[in-house]
BALOBA-1460 file (C-alpha; in Angstrom, 3 decimals):
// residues 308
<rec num="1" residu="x" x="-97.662" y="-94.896" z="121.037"/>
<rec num="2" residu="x" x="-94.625" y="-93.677" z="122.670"/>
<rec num="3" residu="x" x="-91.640" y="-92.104" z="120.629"/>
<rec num="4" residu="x" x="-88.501" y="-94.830" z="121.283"/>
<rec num="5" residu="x" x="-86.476" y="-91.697" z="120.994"/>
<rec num="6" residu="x" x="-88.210" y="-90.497" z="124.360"/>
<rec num="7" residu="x" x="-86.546" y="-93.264" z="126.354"/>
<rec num="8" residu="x" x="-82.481" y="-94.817" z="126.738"/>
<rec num="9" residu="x" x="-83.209" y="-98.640" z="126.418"/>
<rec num="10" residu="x" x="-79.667" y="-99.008" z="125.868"/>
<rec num="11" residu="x" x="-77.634" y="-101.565" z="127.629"/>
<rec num="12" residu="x" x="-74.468" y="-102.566" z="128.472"/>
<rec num="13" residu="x" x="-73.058" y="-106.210" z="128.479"/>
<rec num="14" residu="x" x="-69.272" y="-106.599" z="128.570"/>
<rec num="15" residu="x" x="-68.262" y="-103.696" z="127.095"/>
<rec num="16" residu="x" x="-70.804" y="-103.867" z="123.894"/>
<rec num="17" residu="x" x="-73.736" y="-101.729" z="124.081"/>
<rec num="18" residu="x" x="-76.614" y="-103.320" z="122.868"/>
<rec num="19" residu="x" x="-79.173" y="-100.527" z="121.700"/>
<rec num="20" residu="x" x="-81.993" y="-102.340" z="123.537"/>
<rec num="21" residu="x" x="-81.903" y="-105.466" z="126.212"/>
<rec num="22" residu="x" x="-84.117" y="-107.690" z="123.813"/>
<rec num="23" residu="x" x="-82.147" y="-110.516" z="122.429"/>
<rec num="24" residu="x" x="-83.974" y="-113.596" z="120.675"/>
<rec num="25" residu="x" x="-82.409" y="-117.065" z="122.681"/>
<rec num="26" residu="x" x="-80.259" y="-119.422" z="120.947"/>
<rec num="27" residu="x" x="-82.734" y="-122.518" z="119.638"/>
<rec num="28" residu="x" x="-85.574" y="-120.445" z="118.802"/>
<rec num="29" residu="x" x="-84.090" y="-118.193" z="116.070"/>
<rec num="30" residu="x" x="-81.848" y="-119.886" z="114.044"/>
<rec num="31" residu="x" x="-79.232" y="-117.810" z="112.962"/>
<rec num="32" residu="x" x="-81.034" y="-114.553" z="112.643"/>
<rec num="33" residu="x" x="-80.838" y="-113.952" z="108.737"/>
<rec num="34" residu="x" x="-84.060" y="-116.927" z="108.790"/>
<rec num="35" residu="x" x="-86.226" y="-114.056" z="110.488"/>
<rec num="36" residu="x" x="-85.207" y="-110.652" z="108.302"/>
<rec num="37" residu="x" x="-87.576" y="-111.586" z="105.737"/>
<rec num="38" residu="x" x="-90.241" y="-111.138" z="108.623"/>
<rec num="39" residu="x" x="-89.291" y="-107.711" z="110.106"/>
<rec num="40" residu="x" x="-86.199" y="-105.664" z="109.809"/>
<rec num="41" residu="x" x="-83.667" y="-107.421" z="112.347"/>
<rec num="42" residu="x" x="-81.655" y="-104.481" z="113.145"/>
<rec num="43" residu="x" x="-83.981" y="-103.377" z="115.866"/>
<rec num="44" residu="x" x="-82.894" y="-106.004" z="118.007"/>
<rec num="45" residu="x" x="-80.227" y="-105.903" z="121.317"/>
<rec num="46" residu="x" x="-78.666" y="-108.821" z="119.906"/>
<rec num="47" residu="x" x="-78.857" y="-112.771" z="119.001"/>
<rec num="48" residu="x" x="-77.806" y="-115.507" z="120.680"/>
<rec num="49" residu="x" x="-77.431" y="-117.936" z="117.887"/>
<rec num="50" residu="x" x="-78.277" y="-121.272" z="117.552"/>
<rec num="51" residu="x" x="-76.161" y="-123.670" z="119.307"/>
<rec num="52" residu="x" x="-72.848" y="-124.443" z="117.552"/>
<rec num="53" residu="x" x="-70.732" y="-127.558" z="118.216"/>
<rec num="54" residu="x" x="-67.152" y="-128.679" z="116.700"/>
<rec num="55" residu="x" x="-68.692" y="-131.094" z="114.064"/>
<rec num="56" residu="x" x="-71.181" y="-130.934" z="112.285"/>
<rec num="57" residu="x" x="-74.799" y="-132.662" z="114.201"/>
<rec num="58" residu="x" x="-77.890" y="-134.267" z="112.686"/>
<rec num="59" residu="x" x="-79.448" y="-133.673" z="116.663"/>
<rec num="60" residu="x" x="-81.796" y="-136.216" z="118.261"/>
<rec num="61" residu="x" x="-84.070" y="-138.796" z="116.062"/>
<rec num="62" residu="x" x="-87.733" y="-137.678" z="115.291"/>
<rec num="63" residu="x" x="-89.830" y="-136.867" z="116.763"/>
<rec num="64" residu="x" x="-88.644" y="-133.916" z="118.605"/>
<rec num="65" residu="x" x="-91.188" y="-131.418" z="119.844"/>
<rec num="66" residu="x" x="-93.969" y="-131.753" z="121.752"/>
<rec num="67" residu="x" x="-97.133" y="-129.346" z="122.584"/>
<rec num="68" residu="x" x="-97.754" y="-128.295" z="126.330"/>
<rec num="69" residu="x" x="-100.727" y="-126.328" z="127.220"/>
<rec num="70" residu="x" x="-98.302" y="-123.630" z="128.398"/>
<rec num="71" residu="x" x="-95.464" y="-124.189" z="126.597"/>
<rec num="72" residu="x" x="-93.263" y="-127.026" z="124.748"/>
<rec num="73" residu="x" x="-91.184" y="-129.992" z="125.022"/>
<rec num="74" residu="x" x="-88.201" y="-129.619" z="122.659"/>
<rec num="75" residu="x" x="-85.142" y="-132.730" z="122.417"/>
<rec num="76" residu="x" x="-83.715" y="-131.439" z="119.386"/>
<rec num="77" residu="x" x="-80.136" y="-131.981" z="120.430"/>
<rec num="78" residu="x" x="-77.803" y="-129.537" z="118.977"/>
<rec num="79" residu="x" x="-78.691" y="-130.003" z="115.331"/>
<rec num="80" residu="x" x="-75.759" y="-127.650" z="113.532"/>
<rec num="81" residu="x" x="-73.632" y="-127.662" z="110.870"/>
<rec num="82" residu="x" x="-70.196" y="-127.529" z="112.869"/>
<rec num="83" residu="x" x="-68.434" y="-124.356" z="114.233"/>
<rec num="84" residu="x" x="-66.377" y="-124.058" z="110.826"/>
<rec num="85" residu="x" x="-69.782" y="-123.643" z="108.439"/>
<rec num="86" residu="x" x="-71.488" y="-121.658" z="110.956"/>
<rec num="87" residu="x" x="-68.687" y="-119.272" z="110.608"/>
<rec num="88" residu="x" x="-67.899" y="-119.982" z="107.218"/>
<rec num="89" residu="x" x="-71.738" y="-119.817" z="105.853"/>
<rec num="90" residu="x" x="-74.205" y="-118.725" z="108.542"/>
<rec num="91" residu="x" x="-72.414" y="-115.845" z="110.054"/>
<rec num="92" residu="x" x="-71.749" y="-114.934" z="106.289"/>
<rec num="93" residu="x" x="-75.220" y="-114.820" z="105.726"/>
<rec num="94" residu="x" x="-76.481" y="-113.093" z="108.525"/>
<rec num="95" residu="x" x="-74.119" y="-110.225" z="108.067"/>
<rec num="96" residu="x" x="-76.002" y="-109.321" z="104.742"/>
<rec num="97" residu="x" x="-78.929" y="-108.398" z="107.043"/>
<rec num="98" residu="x" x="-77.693" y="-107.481" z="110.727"/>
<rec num="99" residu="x" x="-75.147" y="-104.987" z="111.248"/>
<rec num="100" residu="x" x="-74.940" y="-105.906" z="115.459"/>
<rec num="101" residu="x" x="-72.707" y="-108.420" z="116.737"/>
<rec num="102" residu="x" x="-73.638" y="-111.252" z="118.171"/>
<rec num="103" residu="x" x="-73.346" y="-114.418" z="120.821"/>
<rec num="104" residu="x" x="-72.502" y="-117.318" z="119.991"/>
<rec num="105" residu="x" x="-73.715" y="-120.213" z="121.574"/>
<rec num="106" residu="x" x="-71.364" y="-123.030" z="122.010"/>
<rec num="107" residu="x" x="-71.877" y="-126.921" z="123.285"/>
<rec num="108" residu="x" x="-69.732" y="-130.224" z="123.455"/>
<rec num="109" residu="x" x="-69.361" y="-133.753" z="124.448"/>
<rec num="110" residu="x" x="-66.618" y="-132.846" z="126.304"/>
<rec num="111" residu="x" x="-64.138" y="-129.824" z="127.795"/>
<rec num="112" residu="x" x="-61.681" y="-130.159" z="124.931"/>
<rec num="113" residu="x" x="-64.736" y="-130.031" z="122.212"/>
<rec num="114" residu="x" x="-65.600" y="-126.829" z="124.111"/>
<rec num="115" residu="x" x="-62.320" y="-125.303" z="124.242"/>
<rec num="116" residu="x" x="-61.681" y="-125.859" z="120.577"/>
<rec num="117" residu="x" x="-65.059" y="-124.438" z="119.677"/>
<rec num="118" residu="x" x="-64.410" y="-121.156" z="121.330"/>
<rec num="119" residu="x" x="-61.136" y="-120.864" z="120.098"/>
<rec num="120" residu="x" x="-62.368" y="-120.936" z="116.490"/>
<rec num="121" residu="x" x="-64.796" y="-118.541" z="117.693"/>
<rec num="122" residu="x" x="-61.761" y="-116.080" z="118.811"/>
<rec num="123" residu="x" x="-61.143" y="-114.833" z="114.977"/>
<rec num="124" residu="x" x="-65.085" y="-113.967" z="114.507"/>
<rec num="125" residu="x" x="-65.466" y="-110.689" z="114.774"/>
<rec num="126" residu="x" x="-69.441" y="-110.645" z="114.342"/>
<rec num="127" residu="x" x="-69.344" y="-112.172" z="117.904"/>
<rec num="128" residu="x" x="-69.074" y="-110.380" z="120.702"/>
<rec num="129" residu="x" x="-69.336" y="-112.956" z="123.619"/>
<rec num="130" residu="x" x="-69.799" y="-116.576" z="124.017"/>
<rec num="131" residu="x" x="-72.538" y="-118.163" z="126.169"/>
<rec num="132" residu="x" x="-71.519" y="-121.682" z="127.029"/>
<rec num="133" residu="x" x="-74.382" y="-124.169" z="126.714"/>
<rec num="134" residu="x" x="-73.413" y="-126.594" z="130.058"/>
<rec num="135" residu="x" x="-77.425" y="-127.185" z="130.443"/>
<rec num="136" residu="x" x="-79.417" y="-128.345" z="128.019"/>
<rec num="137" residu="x" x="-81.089" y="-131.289" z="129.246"/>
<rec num="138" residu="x" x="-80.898" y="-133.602" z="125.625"/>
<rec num="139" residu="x" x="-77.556" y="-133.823" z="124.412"/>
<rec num="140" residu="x" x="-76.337" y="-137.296" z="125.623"/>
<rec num="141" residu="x" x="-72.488" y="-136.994" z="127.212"/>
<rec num="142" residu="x" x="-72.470" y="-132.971" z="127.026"/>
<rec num="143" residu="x" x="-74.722" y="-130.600" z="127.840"/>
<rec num="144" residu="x" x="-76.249" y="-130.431" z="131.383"/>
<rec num="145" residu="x" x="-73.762" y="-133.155" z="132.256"/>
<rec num="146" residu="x" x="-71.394" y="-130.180" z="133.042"/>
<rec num="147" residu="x" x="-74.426" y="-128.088" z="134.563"/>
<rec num="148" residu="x" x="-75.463" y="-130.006" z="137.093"/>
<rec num="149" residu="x" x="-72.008" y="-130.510" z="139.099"/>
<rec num="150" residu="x" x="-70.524" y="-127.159" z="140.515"/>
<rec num="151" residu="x" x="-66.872" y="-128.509" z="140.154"/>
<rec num="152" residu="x" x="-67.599" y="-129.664" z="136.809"/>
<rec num="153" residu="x" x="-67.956" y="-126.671" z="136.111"/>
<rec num="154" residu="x" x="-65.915" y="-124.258" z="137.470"/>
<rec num="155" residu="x" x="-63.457" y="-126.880" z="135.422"/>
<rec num="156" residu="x" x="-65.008" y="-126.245" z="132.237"/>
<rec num="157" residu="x" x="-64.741" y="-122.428" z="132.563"/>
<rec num="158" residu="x" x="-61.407" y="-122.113" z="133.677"/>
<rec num="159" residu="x" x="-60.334" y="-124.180" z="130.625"/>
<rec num="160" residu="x" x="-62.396" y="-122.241" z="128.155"/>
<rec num="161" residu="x" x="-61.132" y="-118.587" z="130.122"/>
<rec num="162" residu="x" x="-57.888" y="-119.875" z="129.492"/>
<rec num="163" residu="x" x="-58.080" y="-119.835" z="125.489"/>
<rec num="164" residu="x" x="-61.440" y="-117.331" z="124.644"/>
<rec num="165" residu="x" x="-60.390" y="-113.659" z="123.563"/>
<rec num="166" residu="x" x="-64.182" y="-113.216" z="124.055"/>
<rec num="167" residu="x" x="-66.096" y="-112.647" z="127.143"/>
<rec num="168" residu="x" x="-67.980" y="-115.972" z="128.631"/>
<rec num="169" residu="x" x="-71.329" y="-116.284" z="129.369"/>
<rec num="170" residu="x" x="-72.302" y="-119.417" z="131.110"/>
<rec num="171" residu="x" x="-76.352" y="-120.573" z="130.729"/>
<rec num="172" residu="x" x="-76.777" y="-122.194" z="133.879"/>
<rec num="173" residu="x" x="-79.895" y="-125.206" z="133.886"/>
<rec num="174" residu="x" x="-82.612" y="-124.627" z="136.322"/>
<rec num="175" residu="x" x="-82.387" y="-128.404" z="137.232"/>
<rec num="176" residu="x" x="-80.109" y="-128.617" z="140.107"/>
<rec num="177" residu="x" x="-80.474" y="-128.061" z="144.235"/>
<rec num="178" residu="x" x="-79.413" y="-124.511" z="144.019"/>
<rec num="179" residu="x" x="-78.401" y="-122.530" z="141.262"/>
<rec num="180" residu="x" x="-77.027" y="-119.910" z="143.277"/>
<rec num="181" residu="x" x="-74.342" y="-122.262" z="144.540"/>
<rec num="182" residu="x" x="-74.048" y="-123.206" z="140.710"/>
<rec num="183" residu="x" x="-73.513" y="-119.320" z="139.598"/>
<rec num="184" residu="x" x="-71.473" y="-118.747" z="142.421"/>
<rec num="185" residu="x" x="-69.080" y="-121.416" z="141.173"/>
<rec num="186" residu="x" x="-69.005" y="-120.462" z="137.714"/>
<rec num="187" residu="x" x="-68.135" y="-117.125" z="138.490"/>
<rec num="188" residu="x" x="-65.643" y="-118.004" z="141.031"/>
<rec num="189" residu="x" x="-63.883" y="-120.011" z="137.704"/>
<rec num="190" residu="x" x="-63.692" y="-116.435" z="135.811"/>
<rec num="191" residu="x" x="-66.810" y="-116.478" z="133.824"/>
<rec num="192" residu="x" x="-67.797" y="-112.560" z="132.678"/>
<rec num="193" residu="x" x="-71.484" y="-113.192" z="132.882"/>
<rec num="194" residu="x" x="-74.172" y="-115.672" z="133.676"/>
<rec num="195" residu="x" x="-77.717" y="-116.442" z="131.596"/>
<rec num="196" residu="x" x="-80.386" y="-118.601" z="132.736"/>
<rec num="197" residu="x" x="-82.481" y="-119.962" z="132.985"/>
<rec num="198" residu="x" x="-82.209" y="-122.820" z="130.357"/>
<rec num="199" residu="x" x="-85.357" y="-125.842" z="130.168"/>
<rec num="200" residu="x" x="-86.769" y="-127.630" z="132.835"/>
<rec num="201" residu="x" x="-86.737" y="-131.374" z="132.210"/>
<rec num="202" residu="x" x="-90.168" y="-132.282" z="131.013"/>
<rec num="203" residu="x" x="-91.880" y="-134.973" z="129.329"/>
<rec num="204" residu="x" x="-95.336" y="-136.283" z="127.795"/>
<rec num="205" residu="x" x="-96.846" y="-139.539" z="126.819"/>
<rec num="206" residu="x" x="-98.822" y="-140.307" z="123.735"/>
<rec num="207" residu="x" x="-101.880" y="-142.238" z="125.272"/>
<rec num="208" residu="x" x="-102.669" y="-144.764" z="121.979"/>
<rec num="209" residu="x" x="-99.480" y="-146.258" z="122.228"/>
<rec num="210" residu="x" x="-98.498" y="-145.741" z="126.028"/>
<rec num="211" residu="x" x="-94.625" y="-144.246" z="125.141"/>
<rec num="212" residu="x" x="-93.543" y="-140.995" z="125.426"/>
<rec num="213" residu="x" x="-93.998" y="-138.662" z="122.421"/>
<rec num="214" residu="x" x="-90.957" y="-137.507" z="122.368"/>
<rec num="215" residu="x" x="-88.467" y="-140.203" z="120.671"/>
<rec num="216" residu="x" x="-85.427" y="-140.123" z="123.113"/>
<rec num="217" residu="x" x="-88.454" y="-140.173" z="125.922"/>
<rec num="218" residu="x" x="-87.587" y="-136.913" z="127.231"/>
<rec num="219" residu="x" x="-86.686" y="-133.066" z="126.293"/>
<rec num="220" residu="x" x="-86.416" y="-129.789" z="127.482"/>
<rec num="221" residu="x" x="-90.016" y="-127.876" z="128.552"/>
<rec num="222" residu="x" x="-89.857" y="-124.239" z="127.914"/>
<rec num="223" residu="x" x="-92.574" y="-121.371" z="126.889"/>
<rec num="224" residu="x" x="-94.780" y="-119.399" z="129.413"/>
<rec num="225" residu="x" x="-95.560" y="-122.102" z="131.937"/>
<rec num="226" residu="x" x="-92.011" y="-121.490" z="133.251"/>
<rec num="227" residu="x" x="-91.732" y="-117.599" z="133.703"/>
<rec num="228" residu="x" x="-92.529" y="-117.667" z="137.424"/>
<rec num="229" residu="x" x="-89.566" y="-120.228" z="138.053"/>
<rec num="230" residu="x" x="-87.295" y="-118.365" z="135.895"/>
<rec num="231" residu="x" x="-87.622" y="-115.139" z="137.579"/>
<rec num="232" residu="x" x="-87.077" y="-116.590" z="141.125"/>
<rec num="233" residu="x" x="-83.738" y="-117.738" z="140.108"/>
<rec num="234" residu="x" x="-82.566" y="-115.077" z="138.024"/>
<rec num="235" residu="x" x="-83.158" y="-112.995" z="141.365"/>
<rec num="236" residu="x" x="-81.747" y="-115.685" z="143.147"/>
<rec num="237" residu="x" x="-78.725" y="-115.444" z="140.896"/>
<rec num="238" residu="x" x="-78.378" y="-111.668" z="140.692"/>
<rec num="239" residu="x" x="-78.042" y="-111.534" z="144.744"/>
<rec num="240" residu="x" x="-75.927" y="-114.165" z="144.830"/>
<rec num="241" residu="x" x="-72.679" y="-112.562" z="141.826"/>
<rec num="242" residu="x" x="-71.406" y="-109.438" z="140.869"/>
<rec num="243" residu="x" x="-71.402" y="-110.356" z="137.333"/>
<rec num="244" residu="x" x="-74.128" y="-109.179" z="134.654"/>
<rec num="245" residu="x" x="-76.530" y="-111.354" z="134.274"/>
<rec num="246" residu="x" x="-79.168" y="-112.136" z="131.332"/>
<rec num="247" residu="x" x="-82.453" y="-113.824" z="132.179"/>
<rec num="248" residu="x" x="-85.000" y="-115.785" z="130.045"/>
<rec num="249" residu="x" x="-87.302" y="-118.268" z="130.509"/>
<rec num="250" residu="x" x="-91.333" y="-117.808" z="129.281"/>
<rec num="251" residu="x" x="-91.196" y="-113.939" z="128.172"/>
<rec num="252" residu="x" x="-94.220" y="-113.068" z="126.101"/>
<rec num="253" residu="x" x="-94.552" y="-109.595" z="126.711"/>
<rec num="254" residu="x" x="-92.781" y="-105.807" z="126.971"/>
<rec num="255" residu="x" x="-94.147" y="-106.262" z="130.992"/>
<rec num="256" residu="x" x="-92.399" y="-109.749" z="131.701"/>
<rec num="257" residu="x" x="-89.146" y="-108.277" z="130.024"/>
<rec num="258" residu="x" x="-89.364" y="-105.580" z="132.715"/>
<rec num="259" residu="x" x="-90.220" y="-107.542" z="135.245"/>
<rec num="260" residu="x" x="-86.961" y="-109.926" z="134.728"/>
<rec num="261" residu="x" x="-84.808" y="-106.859" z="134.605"/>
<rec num="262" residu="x" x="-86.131" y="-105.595" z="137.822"/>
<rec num="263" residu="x" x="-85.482" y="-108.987" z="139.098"/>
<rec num="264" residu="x" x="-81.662" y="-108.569" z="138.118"/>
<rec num="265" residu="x" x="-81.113" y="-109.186" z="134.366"/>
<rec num="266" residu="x" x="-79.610" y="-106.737" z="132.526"/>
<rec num="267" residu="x" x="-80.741" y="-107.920" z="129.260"/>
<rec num="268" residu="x" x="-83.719" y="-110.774" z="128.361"/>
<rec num="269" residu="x" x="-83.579" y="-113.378" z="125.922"/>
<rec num="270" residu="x" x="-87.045" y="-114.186" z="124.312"/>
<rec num="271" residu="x" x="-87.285" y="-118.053" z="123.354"/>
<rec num="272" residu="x" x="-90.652" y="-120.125" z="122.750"/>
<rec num="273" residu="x" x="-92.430" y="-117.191" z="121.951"/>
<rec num="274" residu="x" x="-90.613" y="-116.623" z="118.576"/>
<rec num="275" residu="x" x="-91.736" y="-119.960" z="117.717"/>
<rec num="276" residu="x" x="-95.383" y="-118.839" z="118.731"/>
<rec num="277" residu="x" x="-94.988" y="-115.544" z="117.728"/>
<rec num="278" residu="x" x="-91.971" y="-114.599" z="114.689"/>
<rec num="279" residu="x" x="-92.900" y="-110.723" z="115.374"/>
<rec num="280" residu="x" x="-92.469" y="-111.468" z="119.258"/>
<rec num="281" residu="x" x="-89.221" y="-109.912" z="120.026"/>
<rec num="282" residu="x" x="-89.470" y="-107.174" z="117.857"/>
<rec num="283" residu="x" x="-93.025" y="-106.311" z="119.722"/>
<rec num="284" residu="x" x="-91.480" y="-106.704" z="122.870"/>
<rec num="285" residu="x" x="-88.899" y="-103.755" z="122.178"/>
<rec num="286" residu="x" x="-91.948" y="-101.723" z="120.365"/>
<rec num="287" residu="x" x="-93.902" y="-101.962" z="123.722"/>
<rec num="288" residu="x" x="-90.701" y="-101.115" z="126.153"/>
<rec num="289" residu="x" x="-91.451" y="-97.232" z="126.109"/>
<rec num="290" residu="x" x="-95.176" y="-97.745" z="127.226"/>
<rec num="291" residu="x" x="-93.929" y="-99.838" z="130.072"/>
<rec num="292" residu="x" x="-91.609" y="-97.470" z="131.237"/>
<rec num="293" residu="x" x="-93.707" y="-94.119" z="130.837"/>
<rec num="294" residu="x" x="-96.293" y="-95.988" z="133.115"/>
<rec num="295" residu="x" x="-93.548" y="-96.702" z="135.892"/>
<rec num="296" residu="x" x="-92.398" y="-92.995" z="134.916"/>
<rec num="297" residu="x" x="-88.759" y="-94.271" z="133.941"/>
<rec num="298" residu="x" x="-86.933" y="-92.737" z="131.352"/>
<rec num="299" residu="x" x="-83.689" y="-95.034" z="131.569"/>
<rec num="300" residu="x" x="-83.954" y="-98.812" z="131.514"/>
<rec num="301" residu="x" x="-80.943" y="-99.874" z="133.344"/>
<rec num="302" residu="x" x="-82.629" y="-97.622" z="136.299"/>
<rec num="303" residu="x" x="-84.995" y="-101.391" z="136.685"/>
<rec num="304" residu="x" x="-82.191" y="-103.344" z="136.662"/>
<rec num="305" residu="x" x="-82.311" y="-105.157" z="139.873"/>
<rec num="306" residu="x" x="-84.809" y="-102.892" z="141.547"/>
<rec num="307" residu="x" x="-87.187" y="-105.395" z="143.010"/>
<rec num="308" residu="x" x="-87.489" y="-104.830" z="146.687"/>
């Protein structure tokens, strides 16, 4: 086993170094402080936490998962306790057992439900950045809504820019004609950095009773089945703006985490694979030196976008 010492898998993103790229997506880690009684937290880049709106939401009826053979349906739909508790009593708690900062994840019904959100988020000093959720595919009246219209978007943004002391990270949804146009427009609004991809709109269909098994009939598919497709836009992305960019989408392994930075991202979020795997990030970041001594690479961010 290779000495982490050995190697610089320190990152950059917006100013912050994060002491490794790994950070756990927002969805599939709660709030962080759920996962410290399974492994010492502090070894991680960062968390994106789970997705925060202004009031507080119960999410989408049951039920709201669904198996794939490579991967998951999920149409849980924002379930939080409202940006004032998760500042008030999650942030609280994971502070007790993370000393990193952190992103927070924010989503809305509409622009002024974003706007306020952030703003709250301004006097938070645990986070570091916000990554604004415009994509996920089962939040009725929100969510991909603003994702999946380019001047939609760039609106959204430039409202947000105008009132966040924090930089903004938009997570772009894979589900649109081009998501290079979609990244180029974001950017062009003022946002500091882009993350993608979010789920691909999936669904499946419980054969007893002919309906789909998901409640609201449809959800968001993520997990392994969806690396390939992920890493083809994140490169698409990454060619297409200047600004940093974080990739996810079906990471399972020290070797896929590489092989998204070399396609541009300068840090990885790790998503379905907690859920299938609660030690997966933190083996990820324990297998990052191996990785590198075979490509005989001492300094991470020498991958970063080296795909040729």
């Amino acid at each position: 086993m290779n000495n982490l010492k050995d190697f610089n898998l320190k990152v950059n993103l917006f100013g912050y170094e994060l002491k490794n790229p790994v950070i756990p997506a927002s969805g599939t880690f709660g709030f962080g402080y759920e996962f410290a009684d399974v492994y010492d937290i502090n070894c991680l880049g960062s968390i994106s936490l789970k997705g925060t709106t202004l009031n507080e939401r119960y999410g989408n009826p049951l039920p709201r998962v669904a198996e794939c053979p490579v991967g998951m349906l999920n149409s849980i739909g924002l379930q939080n306790k409202g940006v004032d508790k998760v500042i008030s009593e999650e942030i609280e708690k994971l502070k007790k057992v993370y000393d990193g900062k952190v992103i927070a994840n924010v989503g809305g019904h509409s622009v002024d439900e974003y706007v306020e959100v952030v703003r709250r988020f301004n006097a938070c000093d645990k986070v570091f950045a916000i990554e604004l959720n415009i994509s996920c595919p089962n939040v009725k009246g929100g969510g991909m809504a603003f994702g999946t219209n380019p001047s939609v978007a760039e609106n959204l943004v430039k409202a947000v820019k105008a009132v966040s002391q924090k930089p903004i990270m938009v997570k772009l949804s894979p589900n649109v004609t081009s998501i290079s146009e979609m990244a180029k427009a974001v950017e062009g609004a003022g946002a500091d950095g882009i993350s993608l991809i979010n789920t691909l709109v999936g669904m499946r269909i419980d054969l007893a009773t002919r309906k789909p098994i998901l409640a609201v009939g449809s959800g968001g598919y993520s997990g392994r089945g969806v690396f390939p497709v992920a890493l083809k836009m994140v490169n698409d992305v990454y060619k297409a703006v200047s600004v940093p960019v974080v990739g996810m989408g079906g990471i399972t392994s020290a070797r896929e985490a590489v092989e998204m930075m070399m396609a541009g991202a300068t840090a990885v979020m790790v998503g379905t694979e907690n859920l299938v795997n609660p030690y997966a990030s933190q083996q990820i970041i324990n297998d990052l030196p191996t990785v590198l001594d075979e490509l005989n690479v001492k300094d991470i961010n020498e991958i970063i976008g080296s795909v040729k």
